[in-house]
C-alpha positions, -999 to +999 in steps of 0.1 A: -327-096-679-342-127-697-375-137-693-362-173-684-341-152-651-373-133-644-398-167-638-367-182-620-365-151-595-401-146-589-407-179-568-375-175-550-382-141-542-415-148-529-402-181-510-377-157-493-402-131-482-424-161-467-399-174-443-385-142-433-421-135-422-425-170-402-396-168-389-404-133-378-435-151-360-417-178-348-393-152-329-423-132-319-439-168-302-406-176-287-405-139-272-440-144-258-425-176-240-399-156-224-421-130-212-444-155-196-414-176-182-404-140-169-440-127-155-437-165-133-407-161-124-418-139-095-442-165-079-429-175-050-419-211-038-430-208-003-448-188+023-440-147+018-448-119+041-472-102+028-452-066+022-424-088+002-447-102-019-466-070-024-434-050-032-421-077-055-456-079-077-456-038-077-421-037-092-417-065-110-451-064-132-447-027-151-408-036-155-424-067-178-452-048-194-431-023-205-407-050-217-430-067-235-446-035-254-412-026-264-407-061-279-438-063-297-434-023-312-397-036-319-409-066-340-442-050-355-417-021-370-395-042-384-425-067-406-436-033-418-405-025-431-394-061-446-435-060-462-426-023-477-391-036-492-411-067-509-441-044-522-412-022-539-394-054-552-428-066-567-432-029-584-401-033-602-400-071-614-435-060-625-422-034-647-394-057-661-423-083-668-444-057-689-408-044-703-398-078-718-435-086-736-439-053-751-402-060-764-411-094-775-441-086-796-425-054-807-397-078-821-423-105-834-407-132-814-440-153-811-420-182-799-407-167-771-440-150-759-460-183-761-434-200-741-434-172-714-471-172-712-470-207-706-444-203-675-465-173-662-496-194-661-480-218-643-463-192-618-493-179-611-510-215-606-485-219-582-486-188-565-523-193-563-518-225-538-493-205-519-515-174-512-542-202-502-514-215-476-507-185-461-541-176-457-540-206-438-513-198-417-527-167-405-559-180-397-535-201-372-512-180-358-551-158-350-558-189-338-526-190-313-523-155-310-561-157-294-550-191-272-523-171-260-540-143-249-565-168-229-533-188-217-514-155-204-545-139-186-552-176-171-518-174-158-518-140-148-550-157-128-532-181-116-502-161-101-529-138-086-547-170-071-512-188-058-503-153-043-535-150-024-533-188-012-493-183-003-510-153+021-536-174+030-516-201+040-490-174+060-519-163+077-535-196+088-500-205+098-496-173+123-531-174+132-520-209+150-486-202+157-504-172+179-532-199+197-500-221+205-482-193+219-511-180+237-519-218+249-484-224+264-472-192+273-485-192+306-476-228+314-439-220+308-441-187+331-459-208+358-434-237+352-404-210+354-391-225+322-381-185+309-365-199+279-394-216+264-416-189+274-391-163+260-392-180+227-432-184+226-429-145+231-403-138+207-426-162+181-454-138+187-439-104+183-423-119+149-457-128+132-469-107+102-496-075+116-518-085+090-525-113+120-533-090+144-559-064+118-581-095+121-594-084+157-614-064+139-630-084+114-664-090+108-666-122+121-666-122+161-653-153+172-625-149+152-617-115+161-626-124+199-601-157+198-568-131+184-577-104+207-575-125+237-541-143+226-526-110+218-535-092+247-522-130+268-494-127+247-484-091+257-491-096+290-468-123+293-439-102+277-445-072+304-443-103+332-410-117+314-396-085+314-402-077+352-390-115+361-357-110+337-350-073+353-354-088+389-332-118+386-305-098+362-304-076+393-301-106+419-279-122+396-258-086+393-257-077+436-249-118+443-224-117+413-235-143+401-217-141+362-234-172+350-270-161+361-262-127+346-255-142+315-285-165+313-311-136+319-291-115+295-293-132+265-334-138+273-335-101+268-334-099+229-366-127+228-390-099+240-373-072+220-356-056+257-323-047+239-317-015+251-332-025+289-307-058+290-272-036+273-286-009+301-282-035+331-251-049+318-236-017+316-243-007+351-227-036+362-194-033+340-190+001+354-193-007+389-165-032+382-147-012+358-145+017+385-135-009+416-108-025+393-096+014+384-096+024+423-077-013+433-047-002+412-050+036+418-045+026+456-013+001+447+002+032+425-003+056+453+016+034+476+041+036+451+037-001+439+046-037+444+081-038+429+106-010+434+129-019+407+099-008+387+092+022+403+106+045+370+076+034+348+049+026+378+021+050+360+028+030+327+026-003+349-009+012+364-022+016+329-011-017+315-027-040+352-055-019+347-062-021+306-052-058+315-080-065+340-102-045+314-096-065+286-102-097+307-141-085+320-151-073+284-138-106+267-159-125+295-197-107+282-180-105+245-194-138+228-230-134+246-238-098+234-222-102+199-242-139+197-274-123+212-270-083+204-259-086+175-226-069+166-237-034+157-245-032+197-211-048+212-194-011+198-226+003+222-221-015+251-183-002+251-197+032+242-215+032+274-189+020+298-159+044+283-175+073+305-159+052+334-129+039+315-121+077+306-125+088+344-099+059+355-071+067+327-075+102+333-069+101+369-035+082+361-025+108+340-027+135+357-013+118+389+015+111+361+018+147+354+018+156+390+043+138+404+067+135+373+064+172+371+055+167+332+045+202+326+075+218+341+101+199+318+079+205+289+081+240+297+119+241+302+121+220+272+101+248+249+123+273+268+155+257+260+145+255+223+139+287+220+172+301+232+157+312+267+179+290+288+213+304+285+229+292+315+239+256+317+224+252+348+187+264+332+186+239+307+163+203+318+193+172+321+189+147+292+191+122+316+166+130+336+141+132+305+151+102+293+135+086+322+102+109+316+103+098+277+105+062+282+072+060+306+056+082+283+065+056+252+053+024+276+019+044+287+013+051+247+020+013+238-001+000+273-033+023+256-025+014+221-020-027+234-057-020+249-068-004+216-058-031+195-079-058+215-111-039+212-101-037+177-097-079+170-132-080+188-145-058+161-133-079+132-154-110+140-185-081+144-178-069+109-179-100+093-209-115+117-225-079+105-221-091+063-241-125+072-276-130+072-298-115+103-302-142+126-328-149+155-315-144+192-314-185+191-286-179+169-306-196+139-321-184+107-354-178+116-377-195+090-390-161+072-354-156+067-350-187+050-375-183+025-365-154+015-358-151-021-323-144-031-332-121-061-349-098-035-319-081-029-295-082-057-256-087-047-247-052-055-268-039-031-257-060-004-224-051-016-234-018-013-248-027+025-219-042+036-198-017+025-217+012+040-220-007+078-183-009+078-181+025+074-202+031+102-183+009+121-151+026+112-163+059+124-176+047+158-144+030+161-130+059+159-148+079+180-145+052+207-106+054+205-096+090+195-120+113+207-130+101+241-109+111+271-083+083+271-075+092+238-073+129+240-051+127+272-029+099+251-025+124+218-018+151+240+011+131+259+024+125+227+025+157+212+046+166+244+069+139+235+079+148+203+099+179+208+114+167+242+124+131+220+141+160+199+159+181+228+174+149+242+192+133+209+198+173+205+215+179+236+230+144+239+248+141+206+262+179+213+282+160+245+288+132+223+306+156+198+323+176+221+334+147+246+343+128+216+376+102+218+396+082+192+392+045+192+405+015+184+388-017+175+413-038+168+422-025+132+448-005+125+427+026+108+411+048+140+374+061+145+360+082+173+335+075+198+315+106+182+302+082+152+288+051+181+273+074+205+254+094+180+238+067+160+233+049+188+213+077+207+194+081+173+188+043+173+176+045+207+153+073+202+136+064+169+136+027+183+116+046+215+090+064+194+080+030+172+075+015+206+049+039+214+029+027+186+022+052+174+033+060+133+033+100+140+055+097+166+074+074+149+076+093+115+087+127+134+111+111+155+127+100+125+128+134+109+140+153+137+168+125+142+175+129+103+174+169+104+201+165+133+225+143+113+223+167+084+231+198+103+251+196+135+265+160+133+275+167+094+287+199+104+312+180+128+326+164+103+325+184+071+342+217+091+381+200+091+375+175+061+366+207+041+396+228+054+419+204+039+444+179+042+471+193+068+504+202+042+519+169+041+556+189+028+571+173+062+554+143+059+562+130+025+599+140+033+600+123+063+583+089+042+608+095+015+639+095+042+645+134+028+633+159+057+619+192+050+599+219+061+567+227+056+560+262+037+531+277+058+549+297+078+578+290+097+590+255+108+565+225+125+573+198+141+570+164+130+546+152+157+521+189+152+522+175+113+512+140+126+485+150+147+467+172+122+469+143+097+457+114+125+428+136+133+423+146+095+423+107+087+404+101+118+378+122+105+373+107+069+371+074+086+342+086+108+319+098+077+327+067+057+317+045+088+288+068+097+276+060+063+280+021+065+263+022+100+233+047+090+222+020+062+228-010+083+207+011+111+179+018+084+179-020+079+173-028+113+144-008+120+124-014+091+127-049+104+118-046+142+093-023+128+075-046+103+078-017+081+099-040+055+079-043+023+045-033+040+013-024+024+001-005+055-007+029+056+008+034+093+039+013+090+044+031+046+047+063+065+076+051+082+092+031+064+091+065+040+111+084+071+135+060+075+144+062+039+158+095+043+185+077+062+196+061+029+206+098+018+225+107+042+244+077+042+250+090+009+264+133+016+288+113+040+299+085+013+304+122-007+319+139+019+345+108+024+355+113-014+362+145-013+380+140+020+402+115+000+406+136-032+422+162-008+444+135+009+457+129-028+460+163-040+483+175-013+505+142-003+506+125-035+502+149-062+532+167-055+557+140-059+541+125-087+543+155-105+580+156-094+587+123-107+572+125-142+594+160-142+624+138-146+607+114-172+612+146-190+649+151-185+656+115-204+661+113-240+628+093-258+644+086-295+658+057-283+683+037-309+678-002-309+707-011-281+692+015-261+660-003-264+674-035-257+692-021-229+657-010-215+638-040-215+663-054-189+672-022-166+644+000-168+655+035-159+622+051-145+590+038-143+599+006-120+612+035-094+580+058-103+562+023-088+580+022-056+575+061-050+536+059-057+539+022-037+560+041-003+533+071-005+503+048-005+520+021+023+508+045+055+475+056+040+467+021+037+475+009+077+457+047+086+426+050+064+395+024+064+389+002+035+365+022+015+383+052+022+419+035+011+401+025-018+393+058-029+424+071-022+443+045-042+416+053-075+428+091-069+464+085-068+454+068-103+442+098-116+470+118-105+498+091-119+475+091-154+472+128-152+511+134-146+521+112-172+500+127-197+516+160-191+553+148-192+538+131-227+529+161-245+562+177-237+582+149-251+598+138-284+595+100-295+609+081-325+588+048-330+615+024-306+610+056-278+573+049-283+581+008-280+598+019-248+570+041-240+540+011-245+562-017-221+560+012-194+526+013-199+517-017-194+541-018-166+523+007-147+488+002-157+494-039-145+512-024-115+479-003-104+454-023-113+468-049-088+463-024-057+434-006-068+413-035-092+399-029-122+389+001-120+423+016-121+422+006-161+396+031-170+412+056-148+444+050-172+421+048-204+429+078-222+468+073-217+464+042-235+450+049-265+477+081-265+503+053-265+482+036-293+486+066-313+521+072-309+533+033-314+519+036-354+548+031-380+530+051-407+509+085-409+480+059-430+484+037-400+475+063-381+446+073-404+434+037-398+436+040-361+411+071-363+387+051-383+390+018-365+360+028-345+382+018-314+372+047-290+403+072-303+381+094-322+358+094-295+382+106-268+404+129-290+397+150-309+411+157-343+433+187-337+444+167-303+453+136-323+476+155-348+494+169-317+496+138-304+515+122-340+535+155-341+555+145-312+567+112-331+597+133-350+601+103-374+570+110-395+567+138-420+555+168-402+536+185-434+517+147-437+508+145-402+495+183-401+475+179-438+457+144-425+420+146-436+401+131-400+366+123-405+346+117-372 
């Protein structure tokens, strides 16, 4: 490094290090700024209580100290370490400097050490008038460093002094809110104005204690002037209460509602909760109990309507829930307004005792007279195999009268659940507000409350933790008092007798079952109607109950039915086969024959077995239209259609099972159909493509010609598959015809490709062979669609391979990436080409295929 480099680094450097360190004070005044904008922060606007404002000054002043200590050790560290880096960096351009003189006068270069002398004296000149300036500036930032010590504790005198006056000022302000109270309180009593004097009252019992420690200060009138208010004061409160108990009691034997209601809401002003939610109770269970008896007496007499007279206990439960609902929505708004709503789940805590004794009674007259017990009995009996005789098993009927009063006295409870559970929603969000005064306005403490005294994840935290406790009670309330036991244990009863009755009825159904027609010329049985709609019925039974279990198990016992017995019904003669069709097909084709399982049947026998075959596979193909179209509807009378709820998820997730059994009978159907086509139409296809092989395929060009206007075979293969198909299509439904029609498909494809393989063709026979083809493939695919093409897909591309004029044409084919390769394999295609007898037989056997 030059000596000119070395004077043009040094000021630099040492201008560097000078406002890295005022900046570093600049930061460390702006820090102090924020600390003290922090430390009076916490001074309050207004008046505080005094343990607020005590809490808040105890937590928030170490959280800033520390704060600050940290800051300051964080800055102080990091000075020391930028000072040590520019010591080091002085070291070394100090050693360069005494480097590059003693290389200068070794050298003798005079010049050049008179002319670095010169800079360095003027460096150091100026460095002289910049050590003086920052002496200066740290005799000023002593300076402010001392001001700010004497501003911050002057501050910190201040917040103590504003805190003290803020208390002082509370103080004062109680101290005469308690003479005014104490002045005026017995005016209002005397005047019998119990609203004003509640309010004085409630005024008093909110003021700060620190008010009432003051009775025993040092100076006497003082202390005399607060005792006697407070002792006024709580005099007046015992009078209030005694003057709100006796006219909540005349208000409660006149029934009065209206007076009741005035004296109740006075009773949160003297802090008489519990005293005014006592009173109120007594009086909701006197009426709860006469309103319970009134209807007990109607359902005794058997009731008012006698067309009713099957569901009369569910009726009972529904007048009297009904007359419930109507007392408790009355008192509703003033205990949730005056209460509070934590309290409106206690009142009804209190008067369920009653509720329970009411419901109960119904129940077990219920059980009595509907002889309940005994069918469940006979029920569990029956299910277990104990009732052999006919005679000793319960009558569906009969049950399904007990099941559906069962299902309306569930939904009547559950109907009365819900509307204790919409007057809880407006309590759980009253409960996330602010606390309010019994006026029903923020009281003014509560308004100058600070809003960083509780921080929003711990109200968060609040809210979320009352309505969980509201949940629970909740639940208590509905599941684990009396009502709801009795309900849970009705409904546990229900379940399995829901299940004997589909059980039982879709056995009759089954065995009493009849062919039908509906106006189409393909026949059902009443077997398919009557069971789904005895499973519709029960399943649509159980959601009306309301409740999801019930609901959900219904569904699954309904679905474990369909799977076993009815299934079983129709899978037994669809899986024996298709009857032998031998007369049949004969008597279609105007022949006559016999069929060859043992000894001669008549034609109508024949008949029979195949209407009630065909009957059969119409019935599982229906049941499976009709079990999606039932899932459908419930979801949607259910609400359970694209639900986020728990209850309605659960069964929406029971009736999907539906879906797959919809989907064993589609399966059954098919196979049903294969077997249909197996033994009527398989046997004379395969006798038809048996005389495709009697013809001659090396066809000469007039033969060709000949052909293509008088086709000798496949226009007559069309009319036999065409007369097989015709009374399948008037007997089988249209899903069922369908499949048929893609079987017979396979089978013509199938045949064809046999009768190939066993034939010889010269390239016109394979012209001839390509226009039959076509003929066929354009003749099924306009009874059975599209889908008859694919079915025909492989005989195509054998036709491809057999219409080539040339073994490299054929060689092309292979590689044309056209599917052949794909389908055939390689020892398959030559086979294929050897049955052309026009190509060389040793070039068609020594073709190199590459896949």
């Amino acid at each position: 490094m030059s000596s000119a480099e070395v004077l043009a680094s040094l000021p630099s450097v040492a201008a560097v290090g000078l406002a890295e360190a005022v900046d570093k004070l600049e930061n460390l005044a702006v820090s102090e700024g924020i600390i003290k904008k922090q430390s009076n922060k916490g001074v309050p606007a207004g008046r505080k209580r005094r343990d607020i404002i005590a809490a808040k000054s105890k937590d928030s002043t170490p959280a800033i100290e520390d704060e600050e200590d940290s800051e300051f050790d964080a800055i102080l560290t990091e000075l020391r370490s930028s000072l040590d880096a520019k010591k080091q960096e002085e070291d070394r351009l100090q050693k360069e400097i005494n480097e590059i003189l003693a290389s200068s006068a070794t050298e003798g270069g005079s010049r050049e050490s008179r002319t670095f002398e010169r800079a360095a004296s003027k460096f150091n000149n100026q460095m002289v008038g910049v050590e003086s300036e920052a002496r200066r500036l740290a005799d000023s930032l002593r300076e402010v460093s001392k001001l700010a010590d004497a501003i911050s504790s002057k501050v910190a005198d201040l917040d103590l002094a504003k805190t003290r006056v803020v208390e002082c000022l509370q103080l004062a302000g109680d101290m005469m809110d308690l003479s005014m109270c104490s002045e005026r309180v017995d005016d209002a009593i005397r005047g019998g104005d119990w609203n004003e004097a509640a309010e004085l009252v409630h005024r008093f019992l909110t003021l700060d204690k620190a008010v009432f420690q003051l009775r025993d200060t040092s100076d006497k009138e003082a202390g005399q002037s607060i005792r006697t208010s407070y002792e006024i004061l709580e005099k007046a409160r015992s009078r209030l209460k005694e003057e709100f108990a006796r006219g909540m009691d005349a208000a409660v034997a006149g029934g009065d509602v209206a007076g009741m209601h005035r004296y109740l809401k006075l009773f949160p002003f003297i802090n008489d909760h519990d005293d005014g939610l006592r009173r109120l109770s007594e009086y909701l269970k006197k009426e709860i109990a006469r309103i319970g008896q009134d209807q007990i007496k109607i359902m005794r007499a058997g009731g008012t309507d006698d067309s009713r007279a099957s569901v009369l206990y569910a009726d009972t439960l529904f007048l009297f829930f009904d007359a419930l609902a109507a007392l408790l929505d009355t008192h509703h708004p003033i205990v949730l307004n005056g209460y509070g709503p934590d309290r409106v789940l206690d009142l009804v805590h209190m008067v369920q005792g009653e509720i329970d004794t009411i419901v109960v009674q119904v129940i077990d007259a219920f059980r009595s007279a509907r002889r309940f017990d005994d069918s469940v009995r006979a029920v569990e009996k029956a299910m277990r195999g104990g009732g052999g005789m006919k005679e000793e098993r319960p009558d569906p009927l009969q049950l399904d009268v007990l099941l559906s009063e069962v299902s309306h006295m569930h939904a009547r409870t559950e109907l009365y659940w819900r509307f204790l559970k919409k007057k809880m929603l407006p309590a759980a969000a009253a409960a996330a507000a602010p606390p309010k005064s019994p006026t029903g306005a923020m009281s003014p403490r509560d308004e100058e409350e600070d809003e960083d005294e509780i921080t929003r994840e711990t109200r968060k935290k609040a809210e979320a933790e009352r309505a969980e406790e509201r949940t629970r009670k909740l639940h208590a309330l509905l599941h684990k008092s009396r009502v709801g036991l009795g309900m849970q244990e009705l409904i546990g009863r229900y379940i399995p007798m829901e299940a004997y009755y589909v059980e039982e009825m879709v056995a009759k159904a089954i065995g009493e079952a009849q062919r039908e027609d509906k106006g189409h010329t393909w026949i059902t049985s009443s077997m398919v109607d009557d069971t789904l709609f005895l499973v519709r019925k029960a399943v649509r039974r159980a959601v009306a109950t309301a409740s999801s279990d019930a609901a959900a198990a219904t569904v699954n016992n309904a679905v474990a039915l369909l799977e076993t017995t009815f299934y079983k019904a129709l899978a037994t003669p669809i899986e024996a086969g298709f009857p032998s069709a031998s007369l049949f097909t004969a008597e279609m084709l105007g022949v006559g024959g016999v069929v060859p399982t043992g000894g001669v049947t008549s034609a109508a026998k024949v008949a029979e077995q195949r209407e009630t075959y065909l009957c059969t596979l119409n019935n599982a193909r229906v049941s499976a239209d009709l079990l999606r179209q039932l899932r459908a509807a419930l979801l949607k009378e259910s609400g359970a259609e694209g639900t986020v709820v728990p209850e309605k998820m659960k069964l929406a997730s029971a009736l999907a099972q539906l879906d797959d059994v919809a989907k064993r009978m589609e399966q059954l159907a098919s196979r049903g159909c294969n077997s249909v086509a197996k033994v009527a139409i398989r046997p004379t296809i395969r006798n038809s493509c048996d005389q495709y092989l009697e013809r001659d395929h090396e066809l000469t060009s007039d033969q060709l010609a000949e052909y293509e206007s008088v086709d000798p075979f496949i226009e007559s293969f069309c009319v036999t598959v065409d007369r097989l198909l015709v009374p399948f299509e008037r007997s089988l439904a249209p899903d069922n015809y369908q499949d048929l029609l893609l079987s017979t498909c396979d089978e013509c494809a199938r045949g064809l490709l046999s009768a190939l393989l066993k034939c010889a063709f010269n390239r016109l026979g394979a012209l001839q062979l390509d226009r039959e083809l076509r003929y066929l493939t354009g003749y099924l695919s306009g009874v059975a669609g599209f889908a008859a093409r694919e079915k025909c897909a492989k005989l195509t591309q054998i036709v491809c391979v057999l219409n080539v004029e040339s073994v490299d044409e054929a060689k092309e084919v292979w590689q044309s990436g056209s599917g052949v390769s794909r389908s055939l394999g390689s020892g398959e295609f030559k086979k294929i080409l050897g049955r052309r007898t026009d190509l060389p037989k040793t070039a068609v056997q020594n073709m190199e295929l590459i896949s």
